[in-house]
SENUKOL-500809 format. One record per residue (C-alpha): residue number from 1; x, y, z. Coordinates in pm, 1 decimal. Example, Ala and Ser with C-alpha at 12.3 -4.5 7.8 and 13.67 -1.06 7.14 Angstrom:
! SENUKOL-500809
1 | 1230.0 | -450.0 | 780.0
2 | 1367.0 | -106.0 | 714.0
***
This chain:
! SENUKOL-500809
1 | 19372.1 | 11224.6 | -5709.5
2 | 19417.0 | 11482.6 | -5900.6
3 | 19213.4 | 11605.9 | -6228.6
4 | 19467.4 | 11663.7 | -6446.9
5 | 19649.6 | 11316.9 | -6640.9
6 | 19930.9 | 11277.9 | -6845.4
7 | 19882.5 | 11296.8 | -7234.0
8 | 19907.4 | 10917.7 | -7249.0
9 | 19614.6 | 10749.7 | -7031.5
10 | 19601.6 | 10333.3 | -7008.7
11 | 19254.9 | 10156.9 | -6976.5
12 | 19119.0 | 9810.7 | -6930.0
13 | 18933.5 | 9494.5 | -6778.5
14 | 19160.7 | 9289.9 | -6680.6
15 | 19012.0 | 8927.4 | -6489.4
16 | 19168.8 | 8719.4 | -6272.3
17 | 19131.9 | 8346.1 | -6298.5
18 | 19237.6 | 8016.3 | -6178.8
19 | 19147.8 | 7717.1 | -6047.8
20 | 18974.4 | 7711.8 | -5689.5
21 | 19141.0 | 7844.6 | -5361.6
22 | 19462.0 | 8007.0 | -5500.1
23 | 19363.4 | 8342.1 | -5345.9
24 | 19232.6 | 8511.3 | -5653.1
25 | 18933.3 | 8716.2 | -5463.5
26 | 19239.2 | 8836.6 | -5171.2
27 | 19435.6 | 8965.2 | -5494.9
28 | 19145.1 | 9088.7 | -5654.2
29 | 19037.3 | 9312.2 | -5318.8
30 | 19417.3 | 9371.6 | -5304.0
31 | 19435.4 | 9554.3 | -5671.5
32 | 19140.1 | 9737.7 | -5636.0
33 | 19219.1 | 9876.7 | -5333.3
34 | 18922.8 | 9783.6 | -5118.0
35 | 18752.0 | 9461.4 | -4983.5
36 | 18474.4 | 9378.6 | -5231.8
37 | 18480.0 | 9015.2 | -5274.9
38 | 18426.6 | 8803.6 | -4928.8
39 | 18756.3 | 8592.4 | -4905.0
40 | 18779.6 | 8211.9 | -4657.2
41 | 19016.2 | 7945.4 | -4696.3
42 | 18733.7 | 7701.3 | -4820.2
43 | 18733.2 | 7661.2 | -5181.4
44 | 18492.3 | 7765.0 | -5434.3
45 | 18416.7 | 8097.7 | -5227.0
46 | 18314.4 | 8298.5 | -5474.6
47 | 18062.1 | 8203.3 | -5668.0
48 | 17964.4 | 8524.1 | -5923.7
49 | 18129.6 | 8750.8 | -6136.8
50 | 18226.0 | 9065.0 | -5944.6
51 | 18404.9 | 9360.8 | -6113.9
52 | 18649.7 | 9619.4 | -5953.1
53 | 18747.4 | 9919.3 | -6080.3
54 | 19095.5 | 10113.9 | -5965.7
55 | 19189.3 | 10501.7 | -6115.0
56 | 19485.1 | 10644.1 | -6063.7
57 | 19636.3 | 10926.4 | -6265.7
58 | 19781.6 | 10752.5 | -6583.6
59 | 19522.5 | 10467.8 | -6569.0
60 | 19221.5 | 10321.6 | -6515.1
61 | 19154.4 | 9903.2 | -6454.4
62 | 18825.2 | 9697.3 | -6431.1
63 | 18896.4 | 9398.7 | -6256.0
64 | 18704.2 | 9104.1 | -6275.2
65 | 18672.4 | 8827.8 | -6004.7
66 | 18515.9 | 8516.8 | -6129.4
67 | 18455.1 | 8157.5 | -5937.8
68 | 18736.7 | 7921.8 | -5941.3
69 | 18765.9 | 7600.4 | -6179.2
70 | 18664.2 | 7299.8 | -6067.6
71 | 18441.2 | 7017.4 | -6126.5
72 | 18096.0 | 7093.4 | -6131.1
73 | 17874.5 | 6846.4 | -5946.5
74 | 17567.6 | 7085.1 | -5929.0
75 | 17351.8 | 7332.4 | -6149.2
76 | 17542.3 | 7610.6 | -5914.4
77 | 17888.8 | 7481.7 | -5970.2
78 | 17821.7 | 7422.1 | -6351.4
79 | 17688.9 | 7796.6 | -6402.8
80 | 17998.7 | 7926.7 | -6159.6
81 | 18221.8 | 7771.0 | -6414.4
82 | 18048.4 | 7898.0 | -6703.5
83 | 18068.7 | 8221.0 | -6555.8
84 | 18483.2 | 8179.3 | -6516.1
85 | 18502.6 | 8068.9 | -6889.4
86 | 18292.7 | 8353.0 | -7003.6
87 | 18540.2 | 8590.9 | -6848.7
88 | 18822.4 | 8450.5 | -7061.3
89 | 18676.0 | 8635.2 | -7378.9
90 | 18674.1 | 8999.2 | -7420.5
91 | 18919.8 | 9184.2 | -7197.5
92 | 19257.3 | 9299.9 | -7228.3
93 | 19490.1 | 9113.5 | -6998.2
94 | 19412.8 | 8780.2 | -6781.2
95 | 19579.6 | 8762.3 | -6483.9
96 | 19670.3 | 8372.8 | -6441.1
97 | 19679.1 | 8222.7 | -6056.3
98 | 19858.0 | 7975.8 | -5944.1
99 | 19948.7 | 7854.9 | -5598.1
100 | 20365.9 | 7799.6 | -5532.9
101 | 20293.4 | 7610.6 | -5200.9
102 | 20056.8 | 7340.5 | -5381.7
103 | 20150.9 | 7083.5 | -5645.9
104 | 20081.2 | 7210.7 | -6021.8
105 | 19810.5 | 6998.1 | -6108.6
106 | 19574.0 | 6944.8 | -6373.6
107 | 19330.8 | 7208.8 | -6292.9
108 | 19615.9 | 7428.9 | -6337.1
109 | 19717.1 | 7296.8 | -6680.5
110 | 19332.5 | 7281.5 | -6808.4
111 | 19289.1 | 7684.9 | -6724.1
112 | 19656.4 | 7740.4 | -6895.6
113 | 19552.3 | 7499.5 | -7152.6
114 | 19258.6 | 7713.7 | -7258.5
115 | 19459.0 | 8059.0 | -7217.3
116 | 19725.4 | 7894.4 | -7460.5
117 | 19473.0 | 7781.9 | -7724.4
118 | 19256.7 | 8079.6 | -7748.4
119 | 19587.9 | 8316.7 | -7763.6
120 | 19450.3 | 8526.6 | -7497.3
121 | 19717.5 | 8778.8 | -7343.8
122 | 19805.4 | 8644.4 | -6990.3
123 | 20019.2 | 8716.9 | -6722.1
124 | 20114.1 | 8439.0 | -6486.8
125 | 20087.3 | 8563.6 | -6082.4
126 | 20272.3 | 8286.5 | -5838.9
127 | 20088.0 | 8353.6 | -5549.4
128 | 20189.2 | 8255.3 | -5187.1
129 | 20577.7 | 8288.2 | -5237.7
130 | 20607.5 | 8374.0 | -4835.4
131 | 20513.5 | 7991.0 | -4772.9
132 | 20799.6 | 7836.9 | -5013.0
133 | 21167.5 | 7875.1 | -5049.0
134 | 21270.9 | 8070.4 | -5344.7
135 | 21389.8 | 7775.9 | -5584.4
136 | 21048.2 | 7638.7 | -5583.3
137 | 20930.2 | 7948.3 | -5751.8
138 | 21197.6 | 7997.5 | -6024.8
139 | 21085.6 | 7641.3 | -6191.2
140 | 20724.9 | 7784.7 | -6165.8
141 | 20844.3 | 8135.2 | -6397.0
142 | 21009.6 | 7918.3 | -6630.0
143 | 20697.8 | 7698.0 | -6657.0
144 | 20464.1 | 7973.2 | -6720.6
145 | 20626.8 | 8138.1 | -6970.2
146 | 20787.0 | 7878.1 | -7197.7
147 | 20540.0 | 7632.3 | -7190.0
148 | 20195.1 | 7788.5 | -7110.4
149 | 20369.8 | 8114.9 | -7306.0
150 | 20245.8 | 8369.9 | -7076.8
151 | 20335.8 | 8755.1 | -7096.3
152 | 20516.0 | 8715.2 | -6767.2
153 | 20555.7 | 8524.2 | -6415.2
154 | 20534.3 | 8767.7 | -6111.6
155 | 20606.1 | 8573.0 | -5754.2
156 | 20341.5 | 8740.1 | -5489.7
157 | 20200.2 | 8681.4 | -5193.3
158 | 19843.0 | 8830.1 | -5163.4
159 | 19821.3 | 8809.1 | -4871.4
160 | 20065.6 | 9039.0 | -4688.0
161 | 20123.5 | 9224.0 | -5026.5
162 | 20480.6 | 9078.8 | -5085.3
163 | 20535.6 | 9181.3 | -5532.4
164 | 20158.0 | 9272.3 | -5526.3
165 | 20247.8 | 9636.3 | -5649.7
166 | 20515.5 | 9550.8 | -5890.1
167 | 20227.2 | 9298.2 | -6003.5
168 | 20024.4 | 9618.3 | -6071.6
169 | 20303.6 | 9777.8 | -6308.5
170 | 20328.7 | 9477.0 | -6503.6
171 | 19949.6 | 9488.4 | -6540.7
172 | 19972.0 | 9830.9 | -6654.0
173 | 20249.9 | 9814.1 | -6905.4
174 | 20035.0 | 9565.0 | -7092.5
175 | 19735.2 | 9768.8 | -7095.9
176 | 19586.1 | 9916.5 | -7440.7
177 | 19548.7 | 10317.2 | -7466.5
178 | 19205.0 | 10457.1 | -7385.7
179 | 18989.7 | 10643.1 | -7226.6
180 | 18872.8 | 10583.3 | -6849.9
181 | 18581.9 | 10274.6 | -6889.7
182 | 18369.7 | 10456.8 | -6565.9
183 | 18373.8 | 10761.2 | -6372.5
184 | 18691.6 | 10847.4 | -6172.8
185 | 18513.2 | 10770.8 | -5892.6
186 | 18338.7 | 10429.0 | -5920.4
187 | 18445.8 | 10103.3 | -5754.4
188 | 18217.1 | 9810.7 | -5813.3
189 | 17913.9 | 9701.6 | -6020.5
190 | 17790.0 | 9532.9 | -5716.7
191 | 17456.9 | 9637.2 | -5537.8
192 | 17456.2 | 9677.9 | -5171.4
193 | 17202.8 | 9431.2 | -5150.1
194 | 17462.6 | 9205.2 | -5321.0
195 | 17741.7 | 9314.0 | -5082.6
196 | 17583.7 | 9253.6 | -4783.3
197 | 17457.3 | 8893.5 | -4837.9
198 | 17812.7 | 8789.9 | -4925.9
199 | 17911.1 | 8941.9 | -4619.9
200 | 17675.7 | 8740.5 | -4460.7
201 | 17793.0 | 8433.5 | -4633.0
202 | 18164.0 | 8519.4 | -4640.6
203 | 18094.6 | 8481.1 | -4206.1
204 | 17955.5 | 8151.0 | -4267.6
205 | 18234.5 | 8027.2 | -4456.3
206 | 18500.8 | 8190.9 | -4193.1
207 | 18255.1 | 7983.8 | -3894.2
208 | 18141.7 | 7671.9 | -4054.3
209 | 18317.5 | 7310.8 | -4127.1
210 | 18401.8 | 7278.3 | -4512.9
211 | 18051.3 | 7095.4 | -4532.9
212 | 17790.0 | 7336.8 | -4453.9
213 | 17932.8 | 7684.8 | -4621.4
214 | 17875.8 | 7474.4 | -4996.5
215 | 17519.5 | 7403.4 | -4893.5
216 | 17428.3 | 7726.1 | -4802.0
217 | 17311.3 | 8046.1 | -4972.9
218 | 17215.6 | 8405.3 | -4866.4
219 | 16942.6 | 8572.8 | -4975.9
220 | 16769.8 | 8918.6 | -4894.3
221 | 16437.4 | 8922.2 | -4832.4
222 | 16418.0 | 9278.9 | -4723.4
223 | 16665.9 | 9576.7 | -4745.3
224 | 16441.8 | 9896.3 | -4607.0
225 | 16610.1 | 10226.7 | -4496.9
226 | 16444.4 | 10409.1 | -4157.0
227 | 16523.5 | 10759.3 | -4155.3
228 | 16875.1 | 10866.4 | -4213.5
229 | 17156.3 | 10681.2 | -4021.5
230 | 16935.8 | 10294.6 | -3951.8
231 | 16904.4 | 9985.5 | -4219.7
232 | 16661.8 | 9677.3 | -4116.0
233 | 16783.8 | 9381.3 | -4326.0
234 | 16612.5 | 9026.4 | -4318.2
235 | 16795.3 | 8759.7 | -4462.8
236 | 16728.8 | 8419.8 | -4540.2
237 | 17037.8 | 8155.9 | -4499.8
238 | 16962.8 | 7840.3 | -4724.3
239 | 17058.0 | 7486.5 | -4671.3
240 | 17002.6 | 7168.7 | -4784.0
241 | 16933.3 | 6983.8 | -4487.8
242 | 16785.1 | 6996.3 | -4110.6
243 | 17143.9 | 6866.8 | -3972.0
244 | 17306.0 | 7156.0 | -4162.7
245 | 17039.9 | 7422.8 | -4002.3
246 | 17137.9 | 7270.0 | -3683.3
247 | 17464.7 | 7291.5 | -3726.6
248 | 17448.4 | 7682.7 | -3786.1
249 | 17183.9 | 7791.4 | -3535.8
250 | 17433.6 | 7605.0 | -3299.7
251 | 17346.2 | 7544.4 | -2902.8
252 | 17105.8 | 7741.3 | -2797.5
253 | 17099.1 | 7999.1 | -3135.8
254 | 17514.0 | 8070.9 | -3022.0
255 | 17631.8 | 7953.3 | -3369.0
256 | 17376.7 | 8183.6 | -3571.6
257 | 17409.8 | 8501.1 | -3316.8
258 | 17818.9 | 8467.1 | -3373.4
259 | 17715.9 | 8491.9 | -3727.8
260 | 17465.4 | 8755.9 | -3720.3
261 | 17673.2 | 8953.1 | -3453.1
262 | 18010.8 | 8962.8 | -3712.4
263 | 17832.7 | 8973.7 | -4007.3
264 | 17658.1 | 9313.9 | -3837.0
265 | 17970.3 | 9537.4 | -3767.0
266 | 18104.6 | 9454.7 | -4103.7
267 | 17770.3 | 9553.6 | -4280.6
268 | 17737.6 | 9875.1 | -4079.0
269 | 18095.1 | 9957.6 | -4169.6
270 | 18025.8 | 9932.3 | -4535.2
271 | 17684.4 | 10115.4 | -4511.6
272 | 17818.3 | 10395.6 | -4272.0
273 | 17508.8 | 10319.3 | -4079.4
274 | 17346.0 | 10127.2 | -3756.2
275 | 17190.5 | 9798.6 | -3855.2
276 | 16937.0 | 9574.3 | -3755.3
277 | 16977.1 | 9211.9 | -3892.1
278 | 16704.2 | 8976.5 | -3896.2
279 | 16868.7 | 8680.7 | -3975.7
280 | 16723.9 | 8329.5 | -4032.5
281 | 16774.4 | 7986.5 | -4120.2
282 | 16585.8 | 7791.9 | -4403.1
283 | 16617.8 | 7424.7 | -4570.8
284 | 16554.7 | 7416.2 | -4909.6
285 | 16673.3 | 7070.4 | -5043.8
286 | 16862.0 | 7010.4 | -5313.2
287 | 16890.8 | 7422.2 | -5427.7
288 | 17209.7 | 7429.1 | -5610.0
289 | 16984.6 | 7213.9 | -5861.8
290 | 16684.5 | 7494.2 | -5809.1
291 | 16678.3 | 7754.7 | -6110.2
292 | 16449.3 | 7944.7 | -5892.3
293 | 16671.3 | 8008.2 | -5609.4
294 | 16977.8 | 8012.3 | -5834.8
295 | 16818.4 | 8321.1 | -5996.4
296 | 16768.0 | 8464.8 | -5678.8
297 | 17090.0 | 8465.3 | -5583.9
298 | 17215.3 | 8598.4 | -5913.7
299 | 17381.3 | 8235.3 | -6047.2
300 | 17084.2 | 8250.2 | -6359.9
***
């Protein structure tokens, strides 16, 4: 990139919300540029606020993943939707998520609801246009912006990038004057500690039945550096139940090496560095009601 920028220099944190499983953490890795927040077809993935930050020469963005809305049935959930509502006040531009292959619903409307009432500045992205025919998303535009009275309606897929970079420019245009918010070259607020136990939980989710990824949480116990290129890492995998720790040690330990094993190359990509992963498998019943572990794991 280079150092010099045009007189006229855009700046801004910018979150992207929704209810759960529209594919705001692929969009959010997507705009930033790199894979920061773990991503898995089960819903209610993410489950803390994780911030993103892209430079280019004219601009500078701080993007903000935050759990999905949903109903909360647990101390977890409740404090993963606080953290979502929280992220509604105090930055520049929302990006509203929506699904075009799913039926607008009411967790939809509630999010819009509160984006409407609080006259927050919004932008409305129709995500997973590649699964619909084109006059199912033209209903959607007109919905967004007359009656939830968004900025604008971009149709994207997240996925395979279909829109996401005319997204971007519509982002931008909306974006205050300022300075940069960071240094040119920072990316994420997130420690590596952090990183690597939702890598760790991101293979869970991509392994596991729907069940087990909700009752489980990752936490690192140890995070030591030997010498210049090795990491040892011991982890701790929570659940709720004995079944459930059956269920991911697997036959014979297969399950829990498959995990370990994936989990592994992705770590030592991100750290640039061999690993050695000490992974285990603990029940703890009832922790998404336990402020102790919830603080552990960053949800207190």
């Amino acid at each position: 990139m280079s150092e010099e920028r045009d007189e006229k220099f855009l700046s801004g944190y910018v979150t992207i919300t929704g209810r759960t499983n529209v594919g705001k953490s692929t969009l959010f890795n997507r705009l930033v540029g790199e894979k920061i927040a773990i991503v898995s077809d089960v819903p209610q993935t993410t489950r803390n606020r994780i911030l993103g930050v892209r430079t280019e020469k004219n601009f500078q963005i701080a993007f903000v993943d935050v759990p999905g809305f949903h109903t909360p049935k647990h101390s977890m959930n409740r404090a993963m939707v606080k953290r979502a509502l929280d992220a509604l006040e105090g930055v520049d531009l929302i990006v509203f998520m929506i699904a075009a292959d799913e039926h607008v619903g009411g967790g939809d409307h509630y999010v819009a609801t509160l984006i409407k009432e609080k006259s927050l500045r919004a932008i409305c992205a129709i995500n997973k246009v590649d699964l619909v025919k084109k006059e199912i998303t033209l209903p959607l535009i007109a919905k967004a912006t007359n009656e939830w009275g968004m900025l604008e309606a971009v149709p994207i897929s997240a996925l395979n990038g279909e829109n996401c970079n005319r997204l971007l420019d519509v982002i931008v245009k909306y974006l205050p004057e300022g300075g940069m918010l960071f240094p040119e070259h920072y990316l994420t607020d997130q420690a590596e500690r952090a990183i690597v136990s939702e890598i760790i939980r991101e293979k869970v989710f991509l392994n596991m039945k729907e069940e087990v990824p909700h009752c489980s949480a990752v936490f690192i116990e140890s995070f030591q550096e030997k010498g210049e290129n090795l990491v040892v890492i011991e982890a701790s995998l929570f659940v709720e139940r004995e079944s459930q720790k059956g269920i991911i040690i697997g036959k014979g330990g297969q399950m829990l090496k498959k995990i370990g094993m994936e989990a592994r190359k992705e770590i030592e990509r991100f750290l640039s560095k061999s690993l050695y992963l000490d992974l285990s498998v603990k029940v703890k019943r009832n922790w998404r009601d336990d402020d102790s572990l919830l603080r552990k794991i960053g949800l207190r």
